[in-house]
Each structure stands twice: as C-alpha cells, then as structure tokens.
C-alpha positions in Angstrom: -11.9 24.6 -27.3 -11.5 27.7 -26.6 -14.0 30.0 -24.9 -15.2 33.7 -25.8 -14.1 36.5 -23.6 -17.7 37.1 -23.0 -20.5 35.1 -23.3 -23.3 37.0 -24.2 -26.1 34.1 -23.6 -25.6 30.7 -21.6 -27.8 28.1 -22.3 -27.1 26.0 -19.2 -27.6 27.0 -15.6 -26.5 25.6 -12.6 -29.3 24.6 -10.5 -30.7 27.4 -8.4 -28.5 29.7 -9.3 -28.5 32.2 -12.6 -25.9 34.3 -13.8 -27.4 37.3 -13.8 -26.0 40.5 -12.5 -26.7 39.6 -9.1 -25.6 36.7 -8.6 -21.8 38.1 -10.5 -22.2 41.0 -7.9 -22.5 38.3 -4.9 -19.8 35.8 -6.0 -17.4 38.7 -6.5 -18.1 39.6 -3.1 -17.7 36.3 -1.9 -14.1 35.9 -4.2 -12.6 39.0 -2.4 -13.8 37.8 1.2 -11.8 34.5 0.4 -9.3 36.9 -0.9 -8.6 38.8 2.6 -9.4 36.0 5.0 -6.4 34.5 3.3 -4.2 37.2 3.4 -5.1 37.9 7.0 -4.8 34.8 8.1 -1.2 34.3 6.4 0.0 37.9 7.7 -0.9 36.8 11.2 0.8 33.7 11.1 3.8 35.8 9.3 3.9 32.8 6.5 2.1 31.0 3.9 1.4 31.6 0.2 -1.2 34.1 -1.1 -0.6 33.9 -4.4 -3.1 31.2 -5.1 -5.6 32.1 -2.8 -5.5 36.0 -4.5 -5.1 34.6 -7.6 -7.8 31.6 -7.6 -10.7 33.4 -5.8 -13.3 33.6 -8.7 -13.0 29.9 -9.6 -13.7 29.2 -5.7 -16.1 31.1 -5.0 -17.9 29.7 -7.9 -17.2 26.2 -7.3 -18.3 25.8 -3.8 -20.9 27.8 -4.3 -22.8 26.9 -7.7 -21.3 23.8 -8.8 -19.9 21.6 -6.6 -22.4 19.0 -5.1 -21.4 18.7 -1.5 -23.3 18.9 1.7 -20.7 21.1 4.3 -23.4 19.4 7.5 -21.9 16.0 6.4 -18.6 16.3 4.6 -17.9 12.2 4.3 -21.5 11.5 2.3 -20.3 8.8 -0.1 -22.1 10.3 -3.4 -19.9 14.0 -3.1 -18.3 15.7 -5.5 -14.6 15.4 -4.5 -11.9 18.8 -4.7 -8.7 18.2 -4.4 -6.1 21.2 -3.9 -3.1 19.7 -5.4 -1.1 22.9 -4.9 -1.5 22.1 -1.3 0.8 25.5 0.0 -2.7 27.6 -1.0 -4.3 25.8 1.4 -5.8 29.4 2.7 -8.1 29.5 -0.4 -9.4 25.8 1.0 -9.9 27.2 4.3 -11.4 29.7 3.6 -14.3 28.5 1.2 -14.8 25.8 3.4 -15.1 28.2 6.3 -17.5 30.9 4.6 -19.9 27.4 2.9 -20.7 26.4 6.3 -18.2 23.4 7.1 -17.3 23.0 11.1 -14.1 25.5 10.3 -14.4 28.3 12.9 -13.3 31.7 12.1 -10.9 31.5 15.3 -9.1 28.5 13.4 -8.6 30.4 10.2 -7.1 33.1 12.6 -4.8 29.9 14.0 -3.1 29.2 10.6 -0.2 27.5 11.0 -0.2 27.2 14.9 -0.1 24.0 16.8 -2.8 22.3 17.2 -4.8 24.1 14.4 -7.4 22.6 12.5 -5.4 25.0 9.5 -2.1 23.7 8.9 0.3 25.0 6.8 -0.8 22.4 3.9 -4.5 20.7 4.0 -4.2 17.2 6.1 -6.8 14.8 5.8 -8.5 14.5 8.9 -7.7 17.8 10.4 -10.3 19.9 9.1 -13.6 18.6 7.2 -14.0 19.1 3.8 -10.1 18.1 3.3 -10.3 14.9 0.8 -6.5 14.2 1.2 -3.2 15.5 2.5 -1.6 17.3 -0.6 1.5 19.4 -0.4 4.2 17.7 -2.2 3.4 19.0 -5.5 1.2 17.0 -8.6 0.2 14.6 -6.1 -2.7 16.0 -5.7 -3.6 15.2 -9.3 -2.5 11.4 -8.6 -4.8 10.9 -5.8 -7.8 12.8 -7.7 -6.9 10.1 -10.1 -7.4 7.5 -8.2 -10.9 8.8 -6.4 -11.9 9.2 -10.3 -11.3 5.6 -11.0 -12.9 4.3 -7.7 -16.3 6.3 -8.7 -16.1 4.5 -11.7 -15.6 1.3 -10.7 -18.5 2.3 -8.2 -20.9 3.8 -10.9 -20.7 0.4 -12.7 -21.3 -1.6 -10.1 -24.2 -0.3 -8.9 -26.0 3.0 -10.9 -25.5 5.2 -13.2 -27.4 8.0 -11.2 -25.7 6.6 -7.6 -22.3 7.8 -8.6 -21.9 10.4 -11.3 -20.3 12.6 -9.3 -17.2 14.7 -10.5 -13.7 14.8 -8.7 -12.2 18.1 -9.2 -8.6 18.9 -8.4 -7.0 22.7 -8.6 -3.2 22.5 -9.4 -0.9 24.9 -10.3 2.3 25.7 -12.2 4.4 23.0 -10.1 2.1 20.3 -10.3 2.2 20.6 -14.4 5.9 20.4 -14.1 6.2 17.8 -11.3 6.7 14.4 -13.4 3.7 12.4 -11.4 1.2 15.0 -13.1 3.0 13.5 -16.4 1.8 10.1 -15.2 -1.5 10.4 -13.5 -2.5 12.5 -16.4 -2.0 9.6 -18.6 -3.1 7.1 -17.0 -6.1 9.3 -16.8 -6.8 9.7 -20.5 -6.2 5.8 -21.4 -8.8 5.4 -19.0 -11.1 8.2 -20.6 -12.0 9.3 -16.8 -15.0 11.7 -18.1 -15.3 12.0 -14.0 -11.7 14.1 -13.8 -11.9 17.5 -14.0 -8.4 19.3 -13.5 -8.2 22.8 -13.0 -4.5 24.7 -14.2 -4.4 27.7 -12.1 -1.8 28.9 -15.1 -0.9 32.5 -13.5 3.0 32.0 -15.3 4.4 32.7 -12.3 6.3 30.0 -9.7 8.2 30.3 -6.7 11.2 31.6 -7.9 9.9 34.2 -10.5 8.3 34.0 -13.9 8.0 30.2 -15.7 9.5 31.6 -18.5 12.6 30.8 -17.0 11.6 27.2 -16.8 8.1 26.3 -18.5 7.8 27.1 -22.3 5.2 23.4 -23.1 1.9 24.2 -24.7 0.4 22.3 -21.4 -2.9 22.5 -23.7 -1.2 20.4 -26.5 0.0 18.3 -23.8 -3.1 17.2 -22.7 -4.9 17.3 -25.7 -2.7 14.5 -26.4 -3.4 12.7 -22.9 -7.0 12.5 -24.4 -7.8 15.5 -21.9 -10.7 17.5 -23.7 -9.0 21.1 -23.1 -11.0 24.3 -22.3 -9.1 27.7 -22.1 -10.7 30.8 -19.9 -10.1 33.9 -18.0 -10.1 32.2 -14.1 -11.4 36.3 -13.0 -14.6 36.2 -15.4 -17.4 34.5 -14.2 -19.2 34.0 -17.4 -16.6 32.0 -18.8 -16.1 30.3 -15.4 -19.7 29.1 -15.5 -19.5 27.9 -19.2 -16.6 26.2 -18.7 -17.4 23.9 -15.4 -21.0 23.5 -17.0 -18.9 21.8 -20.4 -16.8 19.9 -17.4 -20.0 18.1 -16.1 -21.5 17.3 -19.1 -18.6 15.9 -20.3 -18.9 12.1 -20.9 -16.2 10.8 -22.8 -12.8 11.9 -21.6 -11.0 13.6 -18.6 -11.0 17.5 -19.0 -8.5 19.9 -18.2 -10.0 24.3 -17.8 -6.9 26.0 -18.3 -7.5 29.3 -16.5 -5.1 31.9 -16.8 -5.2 33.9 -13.8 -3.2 36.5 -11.9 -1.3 35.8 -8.9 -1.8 37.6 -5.7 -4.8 39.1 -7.6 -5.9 42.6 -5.5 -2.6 43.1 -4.0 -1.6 46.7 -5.8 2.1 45.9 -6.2 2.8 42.2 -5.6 0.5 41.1 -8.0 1.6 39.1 -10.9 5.3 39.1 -9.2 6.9 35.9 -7.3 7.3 37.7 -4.4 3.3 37.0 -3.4 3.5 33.1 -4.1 5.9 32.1 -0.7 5.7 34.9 1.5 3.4 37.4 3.4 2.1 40.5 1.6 3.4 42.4 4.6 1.3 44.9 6.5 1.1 48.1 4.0 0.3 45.3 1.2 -2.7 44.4 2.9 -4.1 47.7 3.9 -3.6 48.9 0.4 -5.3 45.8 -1.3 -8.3 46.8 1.3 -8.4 49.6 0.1 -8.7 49.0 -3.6 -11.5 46.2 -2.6 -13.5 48.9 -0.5 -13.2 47.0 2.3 -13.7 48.1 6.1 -10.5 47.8 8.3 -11.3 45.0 10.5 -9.6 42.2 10.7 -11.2 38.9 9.5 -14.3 40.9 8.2 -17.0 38.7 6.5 -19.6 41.0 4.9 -23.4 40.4 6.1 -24.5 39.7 2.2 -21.9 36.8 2.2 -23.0 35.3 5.3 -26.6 35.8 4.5 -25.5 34.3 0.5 -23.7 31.5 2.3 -26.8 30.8 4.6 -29.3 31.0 1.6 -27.1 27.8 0.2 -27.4 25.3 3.0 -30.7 23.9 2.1 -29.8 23.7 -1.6 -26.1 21.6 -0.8 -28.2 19.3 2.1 -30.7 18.8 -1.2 -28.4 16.8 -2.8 -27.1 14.5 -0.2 -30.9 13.9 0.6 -31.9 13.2 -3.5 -28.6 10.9 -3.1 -29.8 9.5 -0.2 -33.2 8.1 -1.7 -31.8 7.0 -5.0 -29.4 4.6 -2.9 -32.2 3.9 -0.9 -34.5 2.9 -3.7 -32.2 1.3 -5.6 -31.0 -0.9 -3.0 -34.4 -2.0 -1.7 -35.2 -3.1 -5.1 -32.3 -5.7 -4.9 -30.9 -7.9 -1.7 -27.9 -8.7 -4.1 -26.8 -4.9 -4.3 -27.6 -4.5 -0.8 -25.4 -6.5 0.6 -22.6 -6.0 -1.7 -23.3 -1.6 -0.6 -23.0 -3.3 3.4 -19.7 -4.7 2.4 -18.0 -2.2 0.9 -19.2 0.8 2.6 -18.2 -1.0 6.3 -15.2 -2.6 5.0 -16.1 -5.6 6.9 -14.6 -8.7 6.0 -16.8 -11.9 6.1 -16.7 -13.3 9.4 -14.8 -16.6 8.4 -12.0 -14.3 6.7 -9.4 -15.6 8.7 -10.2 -19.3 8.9 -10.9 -19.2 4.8 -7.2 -17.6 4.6 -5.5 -19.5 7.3 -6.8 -22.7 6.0 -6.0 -22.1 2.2 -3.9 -24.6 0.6 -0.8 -23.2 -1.0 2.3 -25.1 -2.6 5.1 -25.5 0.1 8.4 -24.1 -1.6 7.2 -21.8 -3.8 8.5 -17.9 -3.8 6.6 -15.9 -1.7 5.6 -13.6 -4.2 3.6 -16.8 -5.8 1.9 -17.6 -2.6 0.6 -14.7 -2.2 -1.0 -14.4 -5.7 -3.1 -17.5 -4.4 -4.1 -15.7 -1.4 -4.7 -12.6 -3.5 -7.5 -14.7 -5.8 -9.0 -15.6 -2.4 -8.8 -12.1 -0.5 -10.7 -11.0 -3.7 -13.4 -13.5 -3.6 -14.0 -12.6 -0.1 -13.3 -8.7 -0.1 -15.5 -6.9 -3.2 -14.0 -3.9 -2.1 -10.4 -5.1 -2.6 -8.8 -4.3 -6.1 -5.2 -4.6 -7.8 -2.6 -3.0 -10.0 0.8 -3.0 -10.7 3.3 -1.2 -12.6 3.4 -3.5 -15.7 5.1 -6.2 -14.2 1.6 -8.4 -12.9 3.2 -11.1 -14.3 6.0 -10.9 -12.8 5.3 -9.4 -9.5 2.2 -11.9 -9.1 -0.2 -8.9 -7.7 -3.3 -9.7 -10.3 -6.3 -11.6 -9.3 -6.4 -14.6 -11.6 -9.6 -15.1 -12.0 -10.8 -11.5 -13.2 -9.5 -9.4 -16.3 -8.0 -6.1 -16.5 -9.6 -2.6 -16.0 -10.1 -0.7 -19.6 -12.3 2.1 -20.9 -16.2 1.0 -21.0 -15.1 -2.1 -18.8 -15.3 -0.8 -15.0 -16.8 -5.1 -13.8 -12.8 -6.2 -13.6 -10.7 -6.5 -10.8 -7.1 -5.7 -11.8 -5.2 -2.2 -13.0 -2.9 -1.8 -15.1 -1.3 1.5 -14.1 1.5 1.0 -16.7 5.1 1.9 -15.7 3.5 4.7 -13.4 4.9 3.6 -9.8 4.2 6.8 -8.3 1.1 8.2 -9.4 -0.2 4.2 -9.1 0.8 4.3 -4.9 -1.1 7.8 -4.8 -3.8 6.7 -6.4 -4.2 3.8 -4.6 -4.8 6.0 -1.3 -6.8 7.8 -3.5 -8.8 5.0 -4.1 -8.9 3.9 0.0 -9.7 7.7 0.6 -13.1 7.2 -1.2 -13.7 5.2 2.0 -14.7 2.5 -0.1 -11.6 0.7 -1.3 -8.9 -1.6 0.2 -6.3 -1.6 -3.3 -3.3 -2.9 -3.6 0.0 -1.9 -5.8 2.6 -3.9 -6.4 5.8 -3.8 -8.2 9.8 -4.6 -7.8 10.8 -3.7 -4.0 13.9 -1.1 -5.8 11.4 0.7 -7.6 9.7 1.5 -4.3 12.0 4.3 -4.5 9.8 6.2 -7.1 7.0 5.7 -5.0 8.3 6.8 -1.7 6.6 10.5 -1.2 3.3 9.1 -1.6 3.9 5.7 0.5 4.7 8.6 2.7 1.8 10.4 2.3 -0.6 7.1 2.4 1.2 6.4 5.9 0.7 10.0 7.0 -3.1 10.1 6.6 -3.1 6.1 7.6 -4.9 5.1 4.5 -5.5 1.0 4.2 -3.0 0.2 0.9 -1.4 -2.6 0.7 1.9 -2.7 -1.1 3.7 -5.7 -2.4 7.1 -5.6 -3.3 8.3 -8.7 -4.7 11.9 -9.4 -5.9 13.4 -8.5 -2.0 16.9 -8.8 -1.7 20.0 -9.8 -3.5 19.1 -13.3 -4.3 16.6 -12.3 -6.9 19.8 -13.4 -9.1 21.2 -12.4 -12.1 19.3 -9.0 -12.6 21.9 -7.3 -10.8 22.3 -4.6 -8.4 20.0 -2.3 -10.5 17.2 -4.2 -9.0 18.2 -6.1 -5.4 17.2 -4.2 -2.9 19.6 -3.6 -0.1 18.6 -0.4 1.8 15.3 -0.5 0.5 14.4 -2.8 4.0 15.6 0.1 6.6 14.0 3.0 4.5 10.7 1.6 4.4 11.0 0.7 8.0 11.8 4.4 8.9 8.3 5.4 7.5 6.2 5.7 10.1 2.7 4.1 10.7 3.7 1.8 7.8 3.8 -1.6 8.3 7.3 -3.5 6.6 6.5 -7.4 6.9 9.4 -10.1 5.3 7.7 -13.2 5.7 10.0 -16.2 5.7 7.7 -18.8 4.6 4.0 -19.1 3.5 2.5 -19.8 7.4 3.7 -16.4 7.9 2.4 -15.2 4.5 -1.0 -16.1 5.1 -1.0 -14.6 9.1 0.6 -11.2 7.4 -2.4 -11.0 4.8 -4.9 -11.7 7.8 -3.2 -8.7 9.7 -2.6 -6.5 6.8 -6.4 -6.2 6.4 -7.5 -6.3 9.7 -4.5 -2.9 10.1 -5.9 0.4 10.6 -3.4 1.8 8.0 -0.7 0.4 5.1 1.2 -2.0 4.9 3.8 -3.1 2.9 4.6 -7.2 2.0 8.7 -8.1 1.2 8.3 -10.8 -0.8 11.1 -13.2 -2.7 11.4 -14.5 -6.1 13.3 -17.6 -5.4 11.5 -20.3 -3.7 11.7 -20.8 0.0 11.7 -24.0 2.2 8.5 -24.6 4.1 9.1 -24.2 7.7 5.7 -26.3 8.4 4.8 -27.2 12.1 6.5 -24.6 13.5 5.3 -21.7 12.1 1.9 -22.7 11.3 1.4 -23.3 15.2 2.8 -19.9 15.9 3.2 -17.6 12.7 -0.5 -16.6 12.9 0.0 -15.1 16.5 3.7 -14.2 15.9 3.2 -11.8 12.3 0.8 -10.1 14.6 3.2 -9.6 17.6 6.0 -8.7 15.2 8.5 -11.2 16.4 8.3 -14.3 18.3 10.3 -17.5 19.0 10.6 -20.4 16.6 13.0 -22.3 18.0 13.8 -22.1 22.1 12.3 -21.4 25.3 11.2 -17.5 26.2 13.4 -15.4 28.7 15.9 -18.4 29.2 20.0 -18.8 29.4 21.5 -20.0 26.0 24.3 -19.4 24.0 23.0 -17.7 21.1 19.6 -15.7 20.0 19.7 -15.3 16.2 17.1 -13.1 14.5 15.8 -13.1 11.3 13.2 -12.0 8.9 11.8 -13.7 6.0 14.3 -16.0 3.3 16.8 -16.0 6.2 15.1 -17.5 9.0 15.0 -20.7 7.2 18.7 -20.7 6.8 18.9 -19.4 10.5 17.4 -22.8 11.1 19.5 -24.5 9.2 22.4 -22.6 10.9 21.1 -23.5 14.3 20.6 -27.6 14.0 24.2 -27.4 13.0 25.3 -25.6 16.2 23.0 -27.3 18.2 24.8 -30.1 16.9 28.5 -29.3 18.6 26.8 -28.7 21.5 25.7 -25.0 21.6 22.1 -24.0 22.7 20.4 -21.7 20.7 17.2 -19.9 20.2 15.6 -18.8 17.1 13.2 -15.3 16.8 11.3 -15.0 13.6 11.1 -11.0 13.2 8.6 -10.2 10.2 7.5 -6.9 11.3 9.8 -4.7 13.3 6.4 -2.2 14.3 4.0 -4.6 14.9 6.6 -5.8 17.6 8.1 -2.8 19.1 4.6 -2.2 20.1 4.4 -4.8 22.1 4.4 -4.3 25.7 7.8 -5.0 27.7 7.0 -7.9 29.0 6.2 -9.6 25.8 9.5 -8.3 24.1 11.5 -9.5 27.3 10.0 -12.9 26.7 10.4 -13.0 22.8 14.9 -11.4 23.6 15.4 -10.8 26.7 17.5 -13.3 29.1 21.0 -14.4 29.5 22.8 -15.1 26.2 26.7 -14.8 25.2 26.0 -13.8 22.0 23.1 -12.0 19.7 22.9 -12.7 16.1 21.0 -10.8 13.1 20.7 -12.1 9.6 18.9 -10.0 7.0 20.4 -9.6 3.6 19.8 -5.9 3.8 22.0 -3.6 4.8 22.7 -3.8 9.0 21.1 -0.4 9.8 18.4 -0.5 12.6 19.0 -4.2 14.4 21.6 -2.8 16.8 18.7 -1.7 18.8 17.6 -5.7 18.8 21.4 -6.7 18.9 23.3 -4.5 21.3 26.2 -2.3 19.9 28.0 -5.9 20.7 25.6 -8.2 18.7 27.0 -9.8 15.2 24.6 -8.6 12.4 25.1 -10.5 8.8 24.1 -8.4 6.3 24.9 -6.8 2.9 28.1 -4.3 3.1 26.7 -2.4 0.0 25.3 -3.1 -3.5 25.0 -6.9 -4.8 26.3 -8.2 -8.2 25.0 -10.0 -11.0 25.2 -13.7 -10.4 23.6 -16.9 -10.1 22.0 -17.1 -6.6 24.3 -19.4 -5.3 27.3 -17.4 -6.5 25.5 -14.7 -4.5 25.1 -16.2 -1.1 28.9 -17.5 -1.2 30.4 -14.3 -2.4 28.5 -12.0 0.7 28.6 -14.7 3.0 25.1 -15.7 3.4 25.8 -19.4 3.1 25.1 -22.3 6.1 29.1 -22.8 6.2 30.2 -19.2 6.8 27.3 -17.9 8.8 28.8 -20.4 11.2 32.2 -19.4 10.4 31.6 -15.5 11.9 29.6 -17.2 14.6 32.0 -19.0 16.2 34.6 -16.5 15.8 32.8 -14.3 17.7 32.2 -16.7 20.6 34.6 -17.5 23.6 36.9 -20.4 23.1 35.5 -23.1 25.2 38.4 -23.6 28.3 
C-alpha cells in the first residue's frame, strides 16, 4: 500500500487529538525539541548518534503523543502499548520523548548522557530509566524481542479478553536491523504467526554508519516483507498526515504483522550533516548545532524546552492515565465475573508458583537411567501443569531436544490456547524472544535446542542475563558422547563460554535427583538459567543424591562421597555424566587403599557464591592430589584445582564414533582415568 503525499481528508482520528493545523504546528514543535535535546545532550557528552534522533523526530513526537496507549505515571501497567527502539545507539530520541511525556526522566539526566551512573546510558537498558521495555543495542534484536512481547499479548488476549489485551507492540529499527540476519528470522516467524499485534517501524534514511547503503543494501525490504506476510505501508516519516494515516491502518490492522516504511532524512535540521554518515556515529560539533538552531528559530539556551510543549505535554497526562484507568476496570469487571480467570490473572501476574511446587517436583517419579534430556521432558509436563505462565519452544528439534510439553499442542495462527512454539530453525531470534516474552512480566519460557547451536544464540543469552530476565534454556546433546554426530555438534568449549556469562546460571546435572533440585532452583532464580543436559542415558546415583542433590544444586557444589574439610588422598570434582564415572573411579581406588572424596559441582555460580566457610567445607582440607573431570575443555577448574590439580578434559574437538569408541579414544574411560591418577600420585615408600 502505498500512501498519498498528502492526504487531503482522514477519516479516522486518534482519540482526542485532530489533525488540524494546530495540532501539525504543536507536534512539529515538539519533533524539533526532541531534535535539540538530543543533539545537546550528545554534544555534551562529546558522543552518541544523532542521526536517528534528527532524523526520526516526527514519527516520535507523534507516537507518544497521539497514538501510543501508555500511562508515563505508571510505566509497568500490564495492558501498555509496548516501543521498542531496536536501533538502540538513538537512544537520545527515547530519552527524550520519554522525558518531554512526563516519565520520571529528569532534564539533569538527559544532560548526564552517557556518564556513570546515568539513568541515560549510551544504549537504552531495561531497568535504568522507565519507559525502557528492553536493553537493545546489538542491532535487529530489538525486533526479536518485540517479537516475542507480540506473541505473549497474544497468548494473553486469548486467554482471557479480547478488549484486556489488544494492545500493539511497536518497535523502531533502522538500516542495520534490516540487514542484521535475526531481523531475517524474527520477521518470519512473525508473519507465520500473522502477529496483527507487531507493528515495525523502518527508519529507511539510506544512510548507515559507514556512508550511503548503496554500498551494501540494494533489497526491495518492501518485497521482503510483503513476502514475510507483513502488510507493507510506504510514507514520508517528516509529514504528519501520512504519519497519522499510516499508524491509524497499523491499529486497525487484524490480520497480519505490519511494517511503515518511512523514508526519512538523517540528522534532519542539521544544515550540512544532514543526509551524510558523518551525523549517524558522531557529535554534530559545536557550529553544527548553533547553525541547526538557527534554522529551527530556536533561542540559544541550552536544553531549552518551549512553554507550548510543556504546557502540550501537560494537557496529555490525563488523557494517557485514561487509558490505564478504562484498562483497569475492564480487568476488573471481567475478572469479578469469573473466580476461574481470577485466579489464573493472580498466578501469572505474581509469578508465584503453587505452594507445593517443590514437593510436587521433588517427589515426581521419573525412569532411573534415562538421558537427562528425557527426564526433564517429564518434569517439563509437570512444571506446566503447575506454572500457567510457563511456555516452550525450540528450534525445530522438540523431538529431539525433549523441550515440548506433552500433553498440549503447538502454537499456530488462530490457535493462541497451546503451550508449545515452534520457532523453526530461528535459535536466535527464539532466545530474544523468549526474554521478550519474560519482559512482558508475565512469562517464564523456555528455549531449547542442541548445546553447539547455543553459539547462534549467544548475544541475546547475553542480553537475557544482562537485564536478568527468568528464561530457561535447555541445551540437550552436551558433550562428546552424544555419539556419532560428530564434532559439528559435541560441545567442547560450549561449557566454559556459557559459564563466562555473567548472572546466567550453567547447571550439568549428573543424574535425575539433581535434575529435578535444578528445575526447583531454576524457577525459584531471579534471572536465567541454562540446563546441560545428555543424550545418552545416565546411571541413577539414587540415595546419595536424592538425600543431598536438592540442597547441593542450590549450593552449587557439595560432597557426594567423603567427609567435609578432612585429610584424604584425593578430591575429584565433577559435573553431570561424569560424576557417575567419578564414582565408579573412586570405589576402585578406594579399593587399593586410597581415601577419596567425591564433590558433585552442577553449577559453578550458584557455588562460588557461597560464603567461605561453606566452600572450605565442600574443598578445602589436606589432600595430595585434586582431580577435575568434565568432558569439556579444562578452562576455568584451575581456580577449583590449583595450577597443580589434574583436570581430564577434552584437548580440542571430538570425532565421529560410537560412544564407547569416544570415551577410550580421549580417555574418559574407568581404566585410564585411573591410569593419569595414579601417575600423578607419590609412589607409596
């Protein structure tokens, strides 16, 4: 569809607020005070990106202002809008409108860009400043997450009211997000699910950081998503008329996903920078700025906000508290109407789990032996019956990876009552939108797939960790001895990269005790967490873990076999399929006479947050010699170890080869484990 240059008559108006000449005159006026707040606020800090913020003023002025239903008093109300600025470096154009619409923003902190401590950091973080829906930054996420907030208002609108939740998530993204390749996959994913509650927004300005797209860009992005199933709207993003049309099309829209293509002009206002690369990365410099004041008309002083603005800005509150308070009654009446609703809203909007979640879990039967990855899809069916706010997906390999809840079907277009996701071969827009499913407040999802392929999802695992969003992750098929697949797909340094993330939880269970304790602690963990789980079938450890594993996954470490703190000959650590065969290992030794102890060591966070005393007990004392068997690679356990402790681990990549081929050729067998051992240790006198 493509729109007229001018629109002589609209039919629809947004409520309470008419284009007429006016109202143009007022959000022009508002468009150019975002426009030199931002370039203030970046010339002060002496960095930032303008470009956007010049170049996108119109389209946010108008959306914060006369379309977007948001209240700025109470930023977190569950029945928003959503806006999500994928191109995360114009984070001054967010600032801004969220300053100038009333949100707790302070003019000093926009005059803070940048600086420590800031509620304005260089790219928008969730939880620094309100009115920020997620951390964005690292390009076409953005888009992702929207994604994901899209499909959890669906889900949402479904299961309780059409009215409740038909609010829009709208996400700004610019020439890098189109090119990024998760905008490729979100987008997708997007139109197979015919989100009608997606509206993307293509700040198309032909211009990226290092000079004209030309150079690198020559799609019809319109085609593109046409074919997505996008319905595709063209306009001028500096005429307000065709602004208005277009986002009033957007929310009536009830059948697919829609993308406005606005072609803009970056660094808008700035006399010679404008529509060059130089204004998308860097500050317009002083003479830049006085000189775009002056073609604006506007006074000299810094960080000016003209009286009809604020007064403009002020006129809006009641109108944007309006409709959190015609929200509020609607939930209200609809939930009074029916206790079964109620308490299903309770649930989900405390994320409470029932108070006999742990018993119910703890005390679940599972088959003894079994992979991992097929104990936890029995814990998953129950988690599900217990949680209604917990949902699934993986990255077409359910069957494999044993993520989906049994007992329910599959997500699809015009059925939102299912449980599971099918995000397709999508691994990283599926982990960011996942947190932006959590970020709803509302969700506790979980992605699963092959732990190698955790590799595609790693920026927005990263991102998930940063903002401490509840996701579980479950990566199945953990180490070499997933078999004859190759070294394509065993993991070997996938264990020490996800451990280096920080405020993400990495937990190797080594038997389905310690399964069950790390599902009881992944939901009760104020951020993700991510499950190494094994294809082959492990060996029940039975007593000993199930009198200590629920306790011990929580501690991160703790002692299967031995005594705390005391002399022996030999502490061996090990996390998930080889703590059974550390067992094994240690009633042989025990055997010729050597005293060992045994420390299970699921989740190398959980325990180095213990306090001192408690790791003392759990490795400290006298010992000749400390042991470490992972089948990863050895990076990290020297701090556990000592520069002098023998770690068995995978020298490099694995091979393809029956499992037992595998454990002889890199010497994870009983025989030779004991073999290095001993040749490590004194000879007895």
């Amino acid at each position: 569809m493509r729109l007229r240059s001018t629109c002589i008559t609209l039919k629809k108006r947004v409520e309470g607020v008419e284009m007429d000449q006016n109202t143009r005159d007022i959000l022009q006026k508002t468009a150019n005070t975002v426009r030199v707040l931002a370039a203030e606020s970046i010339e002060k800090a002496a960095c930032g990106h303008p470009g956007l913020p010049l170049g996108c003023a119109e389209i946010g002025a108008y959306l914060y202002t006369s379309q977007l239903r948001h209240n700025p008093q109470n930023p977190g109300w569950f029945g928003r809008d959503r806006f999500v600025l994928s191109a995360g470096h114009g984070s001054m154009f967010l600032y801004s409108l969220l300053h100038l619409t009333g949100y707790d923003l302070p003019l000093e902190q926009l005059k803070n860009f940048r600086q420590l401590h800031s509620m304005t950091p260089g790219h928008p973080e969730f939880g620094e400043a309100p009115g920020v829906e997620t951390t964005t930054g690292p390009l076409g996420q953005g888009i992702a997450a929207a994604t994901g907030m899209a499909i959890a208002l669906k889900i949402l609108r479904c299961r309780f009211d059409d009215t409740l939740f038909n609010s829009k998530v709208f996400v700004l993204a610019g020439d890098g997000c189109i090119m990024e390749g998760i905008s490729s996959e979100a987008s997708s994913l997007a139109g197979h699910l015919q989100l009608d509650n997606l509206v993307l927004i293509y700040d198309s300005n032909n211009i990226c950081l290092d000079g004209p797209t030309s150079e690198c860009l020559s799609e019809d992005t319109g085609e593109r998503y046409g074919a997505y199933g996008f319905r595709v709207i063209r306009i001028d993003g500096h005429d307000f008329d065709q602004i208005e049309e277009a986002f009033e099309t957007a929310r009536a829209e009830t059948d697919k996903p829609v993308i406005i293509i606005a072609k803009t002009i970056i660094g808008k206002g700035a006399p010679t920078k404008q529509a060059t690369s130089s204004c998308h990365g860097a500050k317009l410099g002083r003479k830049e700025l006085e000189a775009m004041k002056k073609s604006l008309d506007w006074p000299e002083t810094a960080f000016h906000i003209p009286a009809e603005v604020s007064r403009f800005m002020q006129g809006l509150q009641k109108r944007l508290a309006h409709h959190e308070d015609t929200w509020n009654a609607a939930l209200e009446k609809t939930l009074e109407v029916d206790p079964d609703l109620m308490k299903l809203w309770s649930s989900i909007s405390s994320q409470t789990p029932n108070p006999d979640f742990v018993d119910r879990i703890w005390d679940l039967k599972i088959p003894a032996g079994k992979a991992t990855r097929a104990q936890s899809q029995i814990i998953i069916a129950e988690v599900a019956r217990l949680l209604p706010f917990f949902y699934t997906g993986s990255a077409d390999l359910s069957c494999s990876d044993s993520s989906n809840i049994k007992w329910s079907g599959c997500i699809a277009p015009g059925d939102w009552e299912q449980r599971n996701i099918k995000f397709g071969v999508r691994e990283f827009a599926m982990a960011a939108a996942c947190y932006g499913m959590a970020l709803t407040g509302l969700f506790r999802p979980l992605c699963a797939t092959f732990m190698t392929f955790s590799d595609y999802m790693r920026n927005a695992i990263r991102l998930c960790a940063l903002m401490k969003q509840k996701v579980i992750f479950q990566f199945t098929h953990d180490s070499v001895f997933l078999g004859e697949d190759g070294p394509t797909h065993q993991p070997v340094e996938h264990y020490a990269a996800l451990r280096a993330i920080p405020n993400l939880a990495f937990i190797r269970p080594c038997d389905g005790n310690e399964l069950k304790a790390a599902w009881i602690k992944a939901i009760q963990q104020d951020g993700p967490v991510a499950f190494s789980l094994t294809r082959q079938g492990l060996p029940d450890l039975g007593g000993l873990t199930r009198s200590r594993a629920l306790e011990g996954v929580a501690r991160g470490g703790y002692i299967l076999h031995g005594d705390p703190g005391t002399s022996c000959n030999l502490l061996i650590c090990a996390t998930g399929s080889e703590v059974s065969t550390a067992m094994e290992v240690t009633r042989q030794l025990e055997l010729s006479g050597l005293s060992v102890r045994v420390v299970s060591m699921p989740c190398w966070e959980f325990f180095d947050s213990q306090d001192e005393s408690y790791r003392q007990s759990v490795l400290g004392g006298d010992f000749t010699l400390c042991v470490a068997i992972e089948a990863g690679i050895e990076m990290g356990w020297h701090k556990y170890t000592g520069r002098d402790g023998l770690i068995i681990s995978m020298p490099g990549y694995g091979a393809s080869a029956p499992e037992p081929d595998l454990r002889e050729k890199f010497g994870f067998t009983v025989e030779r484990i004991i073999r290095k051992i001993k040749s490590r240790l004194p000879a007895p006198i």
